[in-house]
N, C-alpha and C positions, 0 to 999 in steps of 0.2 A: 305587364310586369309580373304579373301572380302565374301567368300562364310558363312562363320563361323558368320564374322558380319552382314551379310544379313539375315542370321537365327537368328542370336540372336536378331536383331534390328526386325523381322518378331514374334519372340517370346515377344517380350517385348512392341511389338505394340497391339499384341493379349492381353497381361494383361493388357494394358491400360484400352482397349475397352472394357475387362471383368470387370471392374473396375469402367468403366464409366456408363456402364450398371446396375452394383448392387447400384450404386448412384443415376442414376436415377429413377431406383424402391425404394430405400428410400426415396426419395423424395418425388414419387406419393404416398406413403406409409403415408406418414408425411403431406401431403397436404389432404390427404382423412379423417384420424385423426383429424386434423384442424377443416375440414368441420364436422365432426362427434361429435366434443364438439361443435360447434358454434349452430348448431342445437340442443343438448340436452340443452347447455345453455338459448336459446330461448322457448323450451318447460319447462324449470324447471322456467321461470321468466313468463310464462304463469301461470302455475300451482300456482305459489306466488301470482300474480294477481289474481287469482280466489280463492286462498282461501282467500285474506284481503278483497274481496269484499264479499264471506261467511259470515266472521267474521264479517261484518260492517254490513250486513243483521241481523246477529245474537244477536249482541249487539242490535240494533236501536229495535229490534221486543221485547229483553227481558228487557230494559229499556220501553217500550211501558204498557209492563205485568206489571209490577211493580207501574207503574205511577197509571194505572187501577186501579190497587190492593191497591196502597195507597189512591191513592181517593174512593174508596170504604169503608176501614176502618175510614176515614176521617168521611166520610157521617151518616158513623153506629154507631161512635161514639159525632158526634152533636145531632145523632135521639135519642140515649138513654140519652145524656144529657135533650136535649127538654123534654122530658119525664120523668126525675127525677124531673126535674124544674115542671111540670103538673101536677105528682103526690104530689109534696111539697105542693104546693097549694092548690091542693086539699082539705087535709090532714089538712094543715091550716085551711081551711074553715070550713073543718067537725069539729075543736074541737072550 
């Protein structure tokens, strides 16, 4: 009888340890995952940061075009007024 539960107690130590062992490998499993999102999360809040500083490049330079472009129309459109007003004149004078 002592011998039977020496074995069995010798069998049931051994699944422990088998046991304890596949838990521990889930673990380090579960711990390397962990660090494996923490680093992609770090690279993907990189990647967000460079692109809203993109964007804000992107904006400020085609607000910049625009501004240009509106002052320009602005200018081309005082020059031809000046010049309606120059030719009225004119036109007045000559009759």
């Amino acid at each position: 009888m002592d011998e039977e539960h020496a074995k069995r107690l010798a069998d049931l130590k051994t699944q422990v340890m088998d046991m304890k062992a596949g838990f521990d490998n889930r673990v380090a499993d579960f711990k390397k995952q962990i660090d494996d999102f923490r680093k992609n999360n770090e690279a993907i809040d990189a990647l967000k940061k460079a692109h809203a500083a993109e964007m804000a490049a992107h904006v400020q330079e085609s607000n910049r075009k625009y501004n240009e472009l509106l002052q320009e129309k602005l200018n081309s459109e005082d020059a031809l007024k000046q010049k309606a007003e120059k030719d009225i004149a004119n036109n007045n004078k000559e009759w």
